[in-house]
C-alpha positions as a Python dict, from the first residue, in 0.01 Angstrom:
ca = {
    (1, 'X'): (0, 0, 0),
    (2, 'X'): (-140, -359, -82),
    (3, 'X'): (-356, -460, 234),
    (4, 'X'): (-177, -799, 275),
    (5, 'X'): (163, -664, 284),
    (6, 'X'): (338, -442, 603),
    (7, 'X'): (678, -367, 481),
    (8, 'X'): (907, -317, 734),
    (9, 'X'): (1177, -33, 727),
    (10, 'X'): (1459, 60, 942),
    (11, 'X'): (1486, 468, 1005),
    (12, 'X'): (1821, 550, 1107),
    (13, 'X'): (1812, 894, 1194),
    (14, 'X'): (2041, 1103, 1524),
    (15, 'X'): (1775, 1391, 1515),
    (16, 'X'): (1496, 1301, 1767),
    (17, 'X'): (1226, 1515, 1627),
    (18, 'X'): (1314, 1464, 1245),
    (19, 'X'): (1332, 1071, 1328),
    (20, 'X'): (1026, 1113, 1524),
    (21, 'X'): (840, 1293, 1195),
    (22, 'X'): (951, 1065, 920),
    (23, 'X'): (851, 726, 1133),
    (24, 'X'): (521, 914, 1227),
    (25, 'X'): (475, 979, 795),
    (26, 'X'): (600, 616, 748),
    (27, 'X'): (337, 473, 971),
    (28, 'X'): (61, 650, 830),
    (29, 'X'): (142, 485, 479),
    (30, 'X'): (130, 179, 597),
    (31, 'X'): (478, 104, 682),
    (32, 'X'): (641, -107, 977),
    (33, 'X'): (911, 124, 1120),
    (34, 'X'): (1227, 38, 1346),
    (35, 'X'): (1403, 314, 1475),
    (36, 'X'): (1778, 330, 1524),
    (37, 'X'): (1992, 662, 1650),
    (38, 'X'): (2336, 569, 1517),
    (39, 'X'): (2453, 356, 1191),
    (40, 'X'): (2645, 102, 1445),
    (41, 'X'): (2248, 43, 1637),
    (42, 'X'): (2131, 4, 1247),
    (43, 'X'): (2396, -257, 1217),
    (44, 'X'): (2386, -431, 1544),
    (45, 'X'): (1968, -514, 1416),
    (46, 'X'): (2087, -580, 1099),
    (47, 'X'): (2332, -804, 1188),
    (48, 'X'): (2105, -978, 1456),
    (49, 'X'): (1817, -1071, 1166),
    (50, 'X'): (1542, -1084, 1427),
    (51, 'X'): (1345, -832, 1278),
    (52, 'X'): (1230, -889, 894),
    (53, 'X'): (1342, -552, 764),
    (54, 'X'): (1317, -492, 413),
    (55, 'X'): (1438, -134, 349),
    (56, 'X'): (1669, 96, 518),
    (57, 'X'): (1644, 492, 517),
    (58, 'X'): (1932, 604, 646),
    (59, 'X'): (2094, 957, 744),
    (60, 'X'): (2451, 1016, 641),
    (61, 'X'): (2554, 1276, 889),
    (62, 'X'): (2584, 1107, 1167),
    (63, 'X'): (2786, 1058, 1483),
    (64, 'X'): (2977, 793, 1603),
    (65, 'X'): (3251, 574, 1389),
    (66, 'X'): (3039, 499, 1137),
    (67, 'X'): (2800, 726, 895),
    (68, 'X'): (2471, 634, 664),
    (69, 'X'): (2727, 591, 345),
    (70, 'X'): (2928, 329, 605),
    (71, 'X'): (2592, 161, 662),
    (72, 'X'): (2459, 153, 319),
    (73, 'X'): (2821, -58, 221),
    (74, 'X'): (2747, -224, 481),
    (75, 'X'): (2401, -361, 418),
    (76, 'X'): (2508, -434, 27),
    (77, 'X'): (2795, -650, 183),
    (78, 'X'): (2598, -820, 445),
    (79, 'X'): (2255, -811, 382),
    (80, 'X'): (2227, -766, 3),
    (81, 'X'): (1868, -860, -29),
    (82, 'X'): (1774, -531, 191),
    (83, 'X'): (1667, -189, 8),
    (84, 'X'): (1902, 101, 95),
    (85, 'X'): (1793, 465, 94),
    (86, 'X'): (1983, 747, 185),
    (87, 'X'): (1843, 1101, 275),
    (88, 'X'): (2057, 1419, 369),
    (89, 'X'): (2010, 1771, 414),
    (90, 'X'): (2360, 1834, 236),
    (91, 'X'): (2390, 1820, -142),
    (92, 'X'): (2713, 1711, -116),
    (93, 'X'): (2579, 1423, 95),
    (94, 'X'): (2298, 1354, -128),
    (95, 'X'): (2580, 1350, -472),
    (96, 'X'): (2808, 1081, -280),
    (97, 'X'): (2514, 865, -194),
    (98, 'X'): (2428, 860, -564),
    (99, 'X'): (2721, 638, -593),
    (100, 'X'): (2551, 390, -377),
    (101, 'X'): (2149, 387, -422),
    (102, 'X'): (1915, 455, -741),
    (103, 'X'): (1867, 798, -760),
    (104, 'X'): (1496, 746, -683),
    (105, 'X'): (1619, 618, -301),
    (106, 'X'): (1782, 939, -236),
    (107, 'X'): (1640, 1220, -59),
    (108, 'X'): (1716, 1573, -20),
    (109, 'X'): (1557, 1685, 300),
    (110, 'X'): (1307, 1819, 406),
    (111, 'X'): (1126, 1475, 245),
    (112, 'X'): (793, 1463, 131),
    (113, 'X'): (631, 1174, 267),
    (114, 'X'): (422, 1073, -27),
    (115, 'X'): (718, 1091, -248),
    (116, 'X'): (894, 896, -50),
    (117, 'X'): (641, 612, 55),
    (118, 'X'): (589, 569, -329),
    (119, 'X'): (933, 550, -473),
    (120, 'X'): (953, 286, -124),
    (121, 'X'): (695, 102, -213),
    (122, 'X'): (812, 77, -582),
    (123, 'X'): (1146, -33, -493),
    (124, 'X'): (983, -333, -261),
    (125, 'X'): (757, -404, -591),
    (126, 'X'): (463, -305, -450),
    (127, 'X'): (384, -43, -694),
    (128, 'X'): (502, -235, -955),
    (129, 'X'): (240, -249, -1292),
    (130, 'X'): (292, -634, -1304),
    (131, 'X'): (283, -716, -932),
    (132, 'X'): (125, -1078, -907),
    (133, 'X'): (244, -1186, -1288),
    (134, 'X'): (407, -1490, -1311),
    (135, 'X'): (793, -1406, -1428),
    (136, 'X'): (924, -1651, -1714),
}
């Protein structure tokens, strides 16, 4: 990652330990990372906008009234200029998120972290070829 840029993301995650792993991998590319238990806690920050977050990896299987697909609809509704990515140790989980993110944003887990902090950092357009060119 660019040395003038700390991206921040929002891990949303129920699983201590796996939370605890991916933030760990996330930090040590460079990331800012928020941690949230539950897709309602993702959307209470969200909602509040006093953190600048500018991608979301998100569980689906979660607990609680709401799940990562809820939360991903939700961020496109209310905070559209966020990046959404959805990871899942289910297949089935990982097809139905297809409806909602790029391919490249979803994750069968385990996730590699390099894989991942690239197709992030792509997505954010910091990867991007022509990062810095003006845009007609």
């Amino acid at each position: 990652m660019g040395a003038n840029k700390h991206y921040t993301i929002l891990l949303v995650e129920d699983e201590p330990l796996i939370r605890m792993d991916i933030a760990t991998d996330l930090r040590d590319r460079g990331f800012e990372v928020v941690e949230a238990a539950r897709a309602m806690e993702a959307v209470d920050l969200l909602a509040a906008r006093s953190i600048p977050i500018e991608l979301v990896l998100t569980d689906v299987q979660m607990p609680g009234e709401m799940d990562g697909l809820d939360l991903a609809r939700w961020a496109g509704e209310h905070r559209p200029e966020i990046v959404v990515a959805v990871m899942s140790a289910s297949h089935e989980a990982v097809s139905r998120a297809l409806a909602l993110c790029p391919p490249s944003l979803v994750f069968l887990k385990p996730i590699e972290a390099w894989p991942m902090a690239r197709a992030f950092e792509t997505a954010l357009g910091e990867a991007s070829p022509d990062k810095g060119a003006d845009v007609a």
